[in-house]
C-alpha positions, 0 to 999 in steps of 0.5 A, spaced: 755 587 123 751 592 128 743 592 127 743 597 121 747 592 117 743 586 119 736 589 117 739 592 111 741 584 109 735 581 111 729 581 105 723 577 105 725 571 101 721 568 096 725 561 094 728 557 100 734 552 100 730 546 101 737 543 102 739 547 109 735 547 115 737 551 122 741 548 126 737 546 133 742 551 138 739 558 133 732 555 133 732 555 140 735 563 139 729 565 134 724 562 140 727 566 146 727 572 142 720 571 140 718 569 148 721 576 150 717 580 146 713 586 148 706 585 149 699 589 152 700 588 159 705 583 158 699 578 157 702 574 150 696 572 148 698 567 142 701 561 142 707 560 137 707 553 132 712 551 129 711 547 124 716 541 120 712 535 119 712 534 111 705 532 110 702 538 115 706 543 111 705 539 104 697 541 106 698 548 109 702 549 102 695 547 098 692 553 103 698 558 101 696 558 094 702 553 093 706 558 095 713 554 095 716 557 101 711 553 106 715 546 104 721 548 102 723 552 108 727 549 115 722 550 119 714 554 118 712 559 124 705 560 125 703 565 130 696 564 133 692 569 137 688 567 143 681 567 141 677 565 148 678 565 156 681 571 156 680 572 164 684 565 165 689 568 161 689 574 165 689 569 172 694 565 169 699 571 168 698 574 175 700 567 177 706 569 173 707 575 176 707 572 184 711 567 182 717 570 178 717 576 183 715 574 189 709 578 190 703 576 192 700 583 194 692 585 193 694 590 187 698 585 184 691 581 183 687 588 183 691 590 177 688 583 174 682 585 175 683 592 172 686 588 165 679 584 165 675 589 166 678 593 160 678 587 156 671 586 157 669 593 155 672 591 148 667 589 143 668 582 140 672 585 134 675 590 138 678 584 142 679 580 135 683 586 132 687 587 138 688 580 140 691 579 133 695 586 132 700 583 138 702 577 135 705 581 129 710 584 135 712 578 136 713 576 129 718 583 128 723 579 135 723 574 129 725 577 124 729 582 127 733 575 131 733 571 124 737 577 121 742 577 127 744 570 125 743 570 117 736 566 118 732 568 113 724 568 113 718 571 109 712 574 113 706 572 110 699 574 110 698 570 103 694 565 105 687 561 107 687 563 114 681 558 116 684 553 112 689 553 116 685 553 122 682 546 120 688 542 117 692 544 125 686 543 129 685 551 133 678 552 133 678 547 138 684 550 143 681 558 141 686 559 136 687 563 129 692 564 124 693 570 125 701 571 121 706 566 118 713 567 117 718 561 114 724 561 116 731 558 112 736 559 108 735 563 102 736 559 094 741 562 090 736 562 085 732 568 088 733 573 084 730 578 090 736 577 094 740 582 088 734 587 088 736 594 091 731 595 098 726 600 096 725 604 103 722 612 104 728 617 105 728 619 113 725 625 111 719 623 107 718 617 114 719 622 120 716 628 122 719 632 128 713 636 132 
């Protein structure tokens, strides 16, 4: 199958097979996809949970208006957008550079300087707003990973976002709740799978100027 075939299969899924669970070897593919997404100066600032303690889930389910997937799916991915520190995220990310490239030269470091300064410049809502908006980035490497190997998932905004933040403790690490994804096998009982994908025509979407 090409990737056209792929997206074309995918849904979100509304029931899971509580009975399957994604084998090790394709959770560790769903993860490298994730980690090789684009990000706003390549600085990933978010943190990825996963999720696959019944009683934590069973917890998060209360805070997803009881939403069946959270508990049902093999595993519950919560992207968390950073919320603090984030010129030691950018120092962090500069170490990266110099380590993995082998370059340690001043406009390596100046570059860092001018990512901080940019950030700085943001209002908090603007930082908060732009901060989110990337973890849904990554969240797209997921699903797109998921389709290529008939992993289902359902991306969520259906849920308590604060609960979230008190019952995983991440108000304390800087962190927040930004989106959800469960991720499995869907029930052949979901009756969503058989419904025609409803999506606008090329020509209603695209426009050439």
């Amino acid at each position: 199958m090409n990737l056209i075939d792929h997206l074309n299969w995918r849904y979100a899924t509304k029931m899971f097979d509580p009975k399957r669970k994604v084998s090790k070897q394709d959770l560790e593919f769903l993860k490298e996809a994730i980690r090789l997404s684009v990000s706003s100066y390549g600085l990933q600032l978010y943190k990825v949970l996963i999720i696959e303690n019944d009683e934590i889930r069973a917890a998060l389910r209360k805070a997803s208006w009881d939403q069946s997937q959270i508990t049902d799916a093999s595993q519950l991915f919560v992207f968390c957008n950073y919320t603090l520190d984030y010129d030691r995220h950018v120092d962090d990310y500069v170490e990266r550079i110099i380590t993995t490239q082998g370059n340690s030269s001043d406009g390596i470091k100046q570059y860092g300087e001018s990512i901080k300064t940019s950030i700085a410049k943001m209002s908090a809502e603007e930082r908060k707003s732009w901060s989110e908006k990337q973890t849904y980035l990554a969240l797209n490497n997921l699903l797109i990973a998921c389709a290529e190997l008939k992993i289902d998932a359902c991306p969520m905004e259906g849920y308590d976002n604060q609960a979230y933040n008190q019952i995983l403790g991440l108000d304390e690490l800087g962190l927040n709740a930004t989106v959800i994804a469960p991720v499995g096998y869907r029930s052949a009982s979901d009756k969503s799978q058989n419904r025609l994908k409803i999506r606008k025509t090329k020509e209603e979407l695209f426009q050439t100027a």
